[in-house]
N, C-alpha and C positions, 0 to 999 in steps of 0.2 A: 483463335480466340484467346481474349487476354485472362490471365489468372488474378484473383484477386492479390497475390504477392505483387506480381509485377508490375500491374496497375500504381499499387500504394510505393511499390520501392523509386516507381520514375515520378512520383509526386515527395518524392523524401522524406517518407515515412521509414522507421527503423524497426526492426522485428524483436519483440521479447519473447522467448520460448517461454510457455507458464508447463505447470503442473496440478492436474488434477488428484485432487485428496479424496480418501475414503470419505469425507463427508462433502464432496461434492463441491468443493471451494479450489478456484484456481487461486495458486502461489506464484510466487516468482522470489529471486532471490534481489537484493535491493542493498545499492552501497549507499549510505547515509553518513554524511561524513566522513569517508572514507572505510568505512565499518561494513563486512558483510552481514547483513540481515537476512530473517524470513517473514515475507510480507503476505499477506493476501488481498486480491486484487477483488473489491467491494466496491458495485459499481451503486448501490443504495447509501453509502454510505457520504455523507456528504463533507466532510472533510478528512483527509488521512491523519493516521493515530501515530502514536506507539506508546506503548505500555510504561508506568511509571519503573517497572524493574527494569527498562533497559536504558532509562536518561545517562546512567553513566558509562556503558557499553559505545555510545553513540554519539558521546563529548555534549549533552543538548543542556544549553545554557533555557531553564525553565523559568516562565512568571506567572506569577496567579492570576486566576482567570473567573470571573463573573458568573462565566457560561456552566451550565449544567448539559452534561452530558447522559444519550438513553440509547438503547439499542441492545440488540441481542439477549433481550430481557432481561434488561438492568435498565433502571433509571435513576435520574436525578442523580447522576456521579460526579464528584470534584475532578476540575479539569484544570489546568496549566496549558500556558502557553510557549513555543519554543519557535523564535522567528531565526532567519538567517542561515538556513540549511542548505546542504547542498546533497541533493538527490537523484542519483543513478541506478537505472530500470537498462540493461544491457548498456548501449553506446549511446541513448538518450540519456539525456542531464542539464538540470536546473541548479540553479542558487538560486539566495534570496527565498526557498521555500520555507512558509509557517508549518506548524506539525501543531495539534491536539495532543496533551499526556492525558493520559488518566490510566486505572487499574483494569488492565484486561486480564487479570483472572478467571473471570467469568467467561470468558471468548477461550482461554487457553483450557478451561475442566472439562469444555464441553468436547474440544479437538481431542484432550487426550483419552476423554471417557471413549470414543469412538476410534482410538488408535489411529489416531493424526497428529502428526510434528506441532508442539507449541508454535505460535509466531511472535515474533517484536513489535509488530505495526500493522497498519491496514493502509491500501493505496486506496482512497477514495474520490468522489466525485471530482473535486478541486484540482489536483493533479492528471487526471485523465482526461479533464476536460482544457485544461494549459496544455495537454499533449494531443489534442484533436484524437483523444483513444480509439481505434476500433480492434473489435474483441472478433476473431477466428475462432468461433467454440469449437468447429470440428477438428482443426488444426492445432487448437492449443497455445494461442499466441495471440499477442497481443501488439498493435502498430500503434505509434507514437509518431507523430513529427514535431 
């Protein structure tokens, strides 16, 4: 019998190890630019983020943006746009990726009130769906092709 690895590995899918957090949220660590990050892997979340404190960490050339952003009980937040990124999840990797900015304060008080690592960014719908994602909850991993 074939395992779900090997199934996805001979249709060239690539494995990302994640990490499960005290609040229940898998991570993964995420080169953005060339920059290591910490991401969380939010598959509600309809486009991937990253926090206004780390645009300069991540070289992310920002423009203003129309859009109002809600989630994680916050709404109506200023948002910025950052097009032409290049974004790596293990040995998968795009350019040409847009990112959402806005203030994840709100997403990092709630991590650290629960003794979970701050994160830089969210890997959301948009990206995981560019990478045909499927998620291994009991494995902890995540396949991309």
């Amino acid at each position: 019998m074939t395992t779900l690895r090997q199934f996805l590995f001979r249709k060239e899918y690539l494995r990302i190890n994640l990490i499960l957090t005290k609040t229940n949220h898998f991570e993964t660590k995420v080169i953005l630019n060339g920059v290591v990050g910490n991401f969380i892997i939010d598959t509600g979340a309809s486009n991937s983020c990253v926090g206004f404190d780390a645009v300069e960490k991540f070289a992310l050339f920002a423009q203003d943006s129309d859009v109002k952003a809600a989630g994680a009980g916050a709404t109506n937040m200023l948002t910025q746009l950052s097009r032409k990124n290049t974004l790596q999840l293990g040995k998968w990797s795009r350019n040409r990726i847009s990112l959402i900015l806005f203030d994840l304060t709100h997403v990092n008080t709630a991590l650290i009130a629960h003794q979970a690592e701050p994160v830089d960014g969210i890997i959301g719908a948009d990206v995981l769906k560019k990478g045909k994602a499927i998620i291994d909850y009991q494995r902890k991993c995540l396949y991309l092709k």
